[in-house]
C-alpha positions in Angstrom: 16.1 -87.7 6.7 17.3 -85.8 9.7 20.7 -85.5 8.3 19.5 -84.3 5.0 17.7 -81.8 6.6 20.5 -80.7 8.7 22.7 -80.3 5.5 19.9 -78.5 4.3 19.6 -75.5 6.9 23.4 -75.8 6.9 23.5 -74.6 3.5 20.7 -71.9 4.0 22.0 -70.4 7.1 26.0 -70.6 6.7 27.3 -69.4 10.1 24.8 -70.8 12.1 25.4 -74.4 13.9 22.4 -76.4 12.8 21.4 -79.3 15.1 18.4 -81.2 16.0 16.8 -78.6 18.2 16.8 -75.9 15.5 14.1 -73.5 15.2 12.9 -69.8 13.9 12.5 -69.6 17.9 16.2 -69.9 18.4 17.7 -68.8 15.4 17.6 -64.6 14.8 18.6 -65.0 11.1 15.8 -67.6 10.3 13.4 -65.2 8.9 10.8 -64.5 5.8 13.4 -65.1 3.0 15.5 -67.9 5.1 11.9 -69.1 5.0 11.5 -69.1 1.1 15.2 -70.1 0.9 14.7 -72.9 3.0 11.2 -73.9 0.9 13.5 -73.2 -2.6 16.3 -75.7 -0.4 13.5 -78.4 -0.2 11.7 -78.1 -3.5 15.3 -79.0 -5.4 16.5 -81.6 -3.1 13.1 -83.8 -2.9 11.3 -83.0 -5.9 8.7 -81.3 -4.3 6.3 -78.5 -5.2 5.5 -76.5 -2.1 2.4 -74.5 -1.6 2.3 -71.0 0.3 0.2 -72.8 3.2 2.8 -75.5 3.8 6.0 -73.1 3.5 5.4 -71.4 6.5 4.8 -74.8 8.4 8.7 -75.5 7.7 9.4 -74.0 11.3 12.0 -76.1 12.9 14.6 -79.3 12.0 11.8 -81.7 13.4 8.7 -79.8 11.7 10.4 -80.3 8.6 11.3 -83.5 9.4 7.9 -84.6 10.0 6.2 -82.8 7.1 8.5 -84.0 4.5 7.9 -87.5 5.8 3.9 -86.9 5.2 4.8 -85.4 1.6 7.2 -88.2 0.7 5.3 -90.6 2.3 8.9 -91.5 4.5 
């Protein structure tokens, strides 16, 4: 999961290293429409519908991590 992730934000943010440790807090470019890129990211690769509430949970690698593996159930 962490991997896909990572590929993920890679995609989103282009010239930005993704790792682990990732965050809006350390990332300047991670902002409102990286956000709904990032939800538009997650929606085609899982086959998920997000809702407004949970999109702006997706704050970091492991936040997304951990609320795709409540949505997917793992």
């Amino acid at each position: 999961m962490e991997k896909k992730v990572i590929s993920l934000l890679s995609r989103v943010f282009e010239n930005v290293a993704i790792d682990e440790s990732s965050s809006q807090e350390n990332i300047p470019e991670w902002d409102s429409m990286k956000q709904l890129n990032i939800a538009f990211e997650i929606e085609n690769e899982f086959g998920i519908e997000l809702e407004p509430e949970e999109i702006v949970l997706l704050k970091s690698v492991n936040g997304i991590i951990n609320f795709l593996n409540t949505k997917t159930n793992g």
